[in-house]
N, C-alpha and C positions, 0 to 999 in steps of 0.2 A: 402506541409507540412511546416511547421515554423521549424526555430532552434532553439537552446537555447540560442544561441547567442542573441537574439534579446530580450530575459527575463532577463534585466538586471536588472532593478529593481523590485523583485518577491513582496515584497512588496507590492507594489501599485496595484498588477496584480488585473486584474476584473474577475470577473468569466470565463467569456470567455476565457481569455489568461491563468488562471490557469486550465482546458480542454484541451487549446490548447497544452501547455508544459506538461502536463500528457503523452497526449498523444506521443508528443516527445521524451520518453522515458521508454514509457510502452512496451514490459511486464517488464524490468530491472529485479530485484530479486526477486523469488517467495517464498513465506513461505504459504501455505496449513493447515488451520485450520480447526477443530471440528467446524460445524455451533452455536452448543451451545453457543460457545464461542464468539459471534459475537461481543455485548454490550462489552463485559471486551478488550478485543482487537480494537474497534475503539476507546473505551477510553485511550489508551496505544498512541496510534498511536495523537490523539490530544492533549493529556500531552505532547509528547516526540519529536514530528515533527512541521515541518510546513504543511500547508493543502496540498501545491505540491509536497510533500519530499513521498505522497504514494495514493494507491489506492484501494478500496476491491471490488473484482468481487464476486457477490453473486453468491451459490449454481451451483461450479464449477462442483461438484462432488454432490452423491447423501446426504450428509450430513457436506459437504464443502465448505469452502470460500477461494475464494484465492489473500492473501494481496500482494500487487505489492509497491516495494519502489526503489526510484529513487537511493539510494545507500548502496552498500554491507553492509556496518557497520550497517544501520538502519536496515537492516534484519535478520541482525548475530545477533543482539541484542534483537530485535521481537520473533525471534525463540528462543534464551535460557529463554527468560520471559514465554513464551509456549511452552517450549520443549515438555512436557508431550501429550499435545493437537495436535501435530503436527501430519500432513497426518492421523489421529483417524476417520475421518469421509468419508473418500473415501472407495467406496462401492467394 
């Protein structure tokens, strides 16, 4: 497995090394979303991140998504923008 050491310039990163580096720190923070809410929450997350800063597993749960982000803050933040929505869709 790769470290993150080695992502120093994320920038440039190619798909493959932005995969690779997800992967290097997934699952990190979870936040559990209403599936409804899928569209308005990936748009949050490409406003407000870079593409490697998070990750969404679809249909964790019966009616849930669950967004993975490579640090606390982006998640604390994630979650009070969808407080209301949050863990709503687990069966």
């Amino acid at each position: 497995m790769t470290n993150q050491a080695s992502f120093t310039n994320k920038i440039k990163m190619t798909p493959q090394e932005i995969f690779e580096y997800k992967n290097s720190w997934k699952p990190g923070f979870e936040v559990d979303i209403h599936s409804d809410l899928d569209v308005q929450c990936k748009h949050w997350c490409r406003t407000n991140l870079n593409r490697w800063e998070w990750s969404m597993e679809t249909y964790t749960d019966v009616y849930s998504h669950t967004f993975c982000f490579e640090k606390e803050q982006a998640a604390a933040e994630f979650a009070r923008k969808f407080e209301k929505w949050i863990d709503k869709g687990k069966g």
